[in-house]
C-alpha positions as CSV (number, residue, x, y, z in Angstrom):
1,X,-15.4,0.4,8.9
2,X,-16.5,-2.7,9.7
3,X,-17.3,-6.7,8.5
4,X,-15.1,-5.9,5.7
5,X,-12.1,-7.7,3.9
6,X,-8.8,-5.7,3.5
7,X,-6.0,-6.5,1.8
8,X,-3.0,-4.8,2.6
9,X,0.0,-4.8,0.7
10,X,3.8,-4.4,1.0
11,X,6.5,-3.1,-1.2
12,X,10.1,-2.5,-1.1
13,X,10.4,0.7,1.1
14,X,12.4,-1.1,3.8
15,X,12.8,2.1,6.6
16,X,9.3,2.8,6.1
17,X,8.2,-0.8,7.1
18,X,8.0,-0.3,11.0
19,X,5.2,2.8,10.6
20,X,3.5,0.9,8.3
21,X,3.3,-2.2,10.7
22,X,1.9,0.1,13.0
23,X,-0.6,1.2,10.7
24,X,-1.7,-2.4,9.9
25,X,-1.4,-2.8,14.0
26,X,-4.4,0.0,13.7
27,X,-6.4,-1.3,11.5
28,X,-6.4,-4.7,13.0
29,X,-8.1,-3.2,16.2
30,X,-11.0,-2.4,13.9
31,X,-13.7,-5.8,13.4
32,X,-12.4,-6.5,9.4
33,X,-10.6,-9.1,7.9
34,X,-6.8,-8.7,6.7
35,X,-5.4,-10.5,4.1
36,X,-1.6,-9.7,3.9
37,X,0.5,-9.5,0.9
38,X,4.0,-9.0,0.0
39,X,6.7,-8.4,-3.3
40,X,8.7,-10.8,-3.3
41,X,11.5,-8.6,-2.2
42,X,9.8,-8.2,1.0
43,X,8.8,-11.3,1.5
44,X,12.4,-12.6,0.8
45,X,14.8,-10.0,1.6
46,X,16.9,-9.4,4.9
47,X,18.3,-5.9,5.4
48,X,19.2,-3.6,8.2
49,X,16.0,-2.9,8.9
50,X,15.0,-6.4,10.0
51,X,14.9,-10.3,8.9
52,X,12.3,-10.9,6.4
53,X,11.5,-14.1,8.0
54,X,10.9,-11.8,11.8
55,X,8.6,-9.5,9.7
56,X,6.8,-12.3,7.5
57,X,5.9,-13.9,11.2
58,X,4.8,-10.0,12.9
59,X,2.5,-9.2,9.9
60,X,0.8,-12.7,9.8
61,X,0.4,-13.0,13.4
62,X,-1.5,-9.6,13.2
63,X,-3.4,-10.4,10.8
64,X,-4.2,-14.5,11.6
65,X,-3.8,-15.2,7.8
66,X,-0.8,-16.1,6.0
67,X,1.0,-13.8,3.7
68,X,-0.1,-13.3,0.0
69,X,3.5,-13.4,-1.9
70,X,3.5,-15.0,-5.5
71,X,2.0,-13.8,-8.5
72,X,-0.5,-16.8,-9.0
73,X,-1.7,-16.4,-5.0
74,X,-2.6,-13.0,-6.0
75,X,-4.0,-13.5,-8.9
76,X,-7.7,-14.5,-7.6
77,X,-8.3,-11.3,-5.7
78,X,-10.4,-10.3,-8.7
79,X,-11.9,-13.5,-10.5
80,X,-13.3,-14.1,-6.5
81,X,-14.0,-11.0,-5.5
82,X,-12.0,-11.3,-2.3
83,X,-11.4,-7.9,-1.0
84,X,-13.3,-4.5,-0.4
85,X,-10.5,-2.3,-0.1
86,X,-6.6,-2.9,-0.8
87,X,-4.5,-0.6,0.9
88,X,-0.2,-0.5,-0.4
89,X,1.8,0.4,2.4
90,X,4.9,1.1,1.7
91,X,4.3,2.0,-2.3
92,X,7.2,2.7,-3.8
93,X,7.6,4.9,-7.1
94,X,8.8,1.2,-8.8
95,X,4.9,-0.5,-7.9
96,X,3.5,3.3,-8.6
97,X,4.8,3.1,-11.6
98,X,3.8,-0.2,-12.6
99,X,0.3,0.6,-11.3
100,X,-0.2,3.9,-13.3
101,X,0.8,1.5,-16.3
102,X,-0.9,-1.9,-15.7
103,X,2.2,-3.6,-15.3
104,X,1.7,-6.7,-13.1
105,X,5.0,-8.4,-12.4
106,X,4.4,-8.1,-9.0
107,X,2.2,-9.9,-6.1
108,X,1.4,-6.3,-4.9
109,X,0.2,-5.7,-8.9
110,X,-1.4,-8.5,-9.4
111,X,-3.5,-7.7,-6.5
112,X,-3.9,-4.1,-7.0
113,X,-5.2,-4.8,-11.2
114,X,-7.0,-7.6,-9.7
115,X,-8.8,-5.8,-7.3
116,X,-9.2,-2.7,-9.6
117,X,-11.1,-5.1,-12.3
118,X,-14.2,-5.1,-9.3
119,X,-13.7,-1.2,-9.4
120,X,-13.3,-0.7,-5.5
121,X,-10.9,1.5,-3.7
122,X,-7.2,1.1,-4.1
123,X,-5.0,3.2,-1.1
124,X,-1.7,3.8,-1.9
125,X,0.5,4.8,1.1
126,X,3.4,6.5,-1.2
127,X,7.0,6.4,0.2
128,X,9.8,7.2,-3.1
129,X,13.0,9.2,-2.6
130,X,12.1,9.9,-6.5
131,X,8.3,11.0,-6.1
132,X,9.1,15.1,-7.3
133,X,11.4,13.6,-10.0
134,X,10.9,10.4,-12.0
135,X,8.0,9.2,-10.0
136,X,5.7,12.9,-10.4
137,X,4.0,11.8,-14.0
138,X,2.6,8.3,-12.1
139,X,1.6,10.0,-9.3
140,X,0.0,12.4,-11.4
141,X,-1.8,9.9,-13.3
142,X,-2.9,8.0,-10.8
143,X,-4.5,10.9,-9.1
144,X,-6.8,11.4,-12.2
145,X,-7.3,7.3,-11.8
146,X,-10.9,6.0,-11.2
147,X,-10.4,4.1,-7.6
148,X,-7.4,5.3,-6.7
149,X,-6.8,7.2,-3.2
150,X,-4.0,8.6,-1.4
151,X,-2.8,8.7,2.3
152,X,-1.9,12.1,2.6
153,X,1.7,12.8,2.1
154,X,4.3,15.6,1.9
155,X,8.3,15.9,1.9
156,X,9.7,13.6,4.5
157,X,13.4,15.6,4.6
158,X,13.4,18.5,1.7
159,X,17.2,19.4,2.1
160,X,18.7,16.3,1.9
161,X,16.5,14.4,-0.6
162,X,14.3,17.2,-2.2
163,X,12.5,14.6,-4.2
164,X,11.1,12.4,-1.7
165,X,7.6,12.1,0.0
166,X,6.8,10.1,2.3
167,X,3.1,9.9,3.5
168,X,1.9,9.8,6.7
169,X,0.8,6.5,7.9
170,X,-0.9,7.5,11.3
171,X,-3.8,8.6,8.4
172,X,-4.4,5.4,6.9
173,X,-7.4,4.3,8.8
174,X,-8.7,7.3,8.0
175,X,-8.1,7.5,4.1
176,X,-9.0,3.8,4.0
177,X,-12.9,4.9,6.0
178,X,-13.2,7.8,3.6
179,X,-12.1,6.0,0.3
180,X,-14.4,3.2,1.2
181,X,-16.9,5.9,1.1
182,X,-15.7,7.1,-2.6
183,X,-13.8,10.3,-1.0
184,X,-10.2,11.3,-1.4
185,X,-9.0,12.2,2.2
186,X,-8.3,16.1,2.0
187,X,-5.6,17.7,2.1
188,X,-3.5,15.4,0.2
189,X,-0.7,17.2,0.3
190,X,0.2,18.6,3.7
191,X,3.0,19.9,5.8
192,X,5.4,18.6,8.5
């Protein structure tokens, strides 16, 4: 995994936002280029899990680009060919949804149905309290989707939120090498 241009995208899954920081921390450490990108609701949004404004500054000074986070900056990822691979990391069933329907509303959309016109990999790094409820028929779908890989995931706390999965960011290096390849990372679905 080398000389290549990643994008790597953010959505709304604010207590999942400190493992996926350390994921993009991994990936850094590896000789590609990042291009950061963020819903606006991350990119504009304080909560108790930080100041958007702390984690806007963290995630560009990782990545030595600025962050991608209107509609219109987003928008040329496909026209220019500007990425190899987009990872989304946190993706919530909201921008799983919109995905598995083409619903761009979103910088995070744009990017992904930008990116997906070029027919390159697209890793989504699920994290939905409603993925074994509402959320199941997108995931579904977007399992059967040309392009589409997941980061391994499974049932962050099955008594207290039975329909939740969270994935397991550690492996996202590792499903981003193998989906640049054209593999889905096996297994998918996996125990804690």
């Amino acid at each position: 995994m080398e000389n290549i241009t990643l994008g790597y995208a953010f959505c709304g899954s604010f207590c999942t936002m400190k493992q996926s920081v350390e994921a993009l921390r991994e990936l850094s450490k590896f000789n590609i280029k990042i291009k950061p990108i963020m819903s606006q609701i991350v990119y504009g949004t304080d909560t108790r899990f930080g100041k958007a404004n702390d984690f806007i500054k963290e995630v560009e000074d990782i990545c030595h680009e600025k962050i991608i986070h209107t509609i219109d900056g987003a928008e040329p990822i496909g026209p220019k060919n500007l990425l190899d691979i987009i990872v989304v990391s946190p993706c919530t069933g909201n921008t799983l949804a919109k995905t598995a329907l083409g619903i761009t509303d979103t910088p995070v959309t744009m990017a992904v149905k930008a990116h997906l016109r070029n027919e390159k990999p697209v890793v989504l790094a699920i994290a939905t309290n409603d993925a074994l409820g509402a959320s199941a028929k997108n995931i579904g779908l977007l399992h059967n989707t040309k392009n589409i890989y997941f980061v391994p995931y499974s049932q962050d706390d099955p008594i207290s939120k039975h329909n939740s999965l969270v994935c397991n960011f550690s492996l996202i290096p590792q499903t981003v090498e193998n989906a640049l390849k054209g593999i889905q990372i096996q297994p998918v679905l996996v125990g804690r």
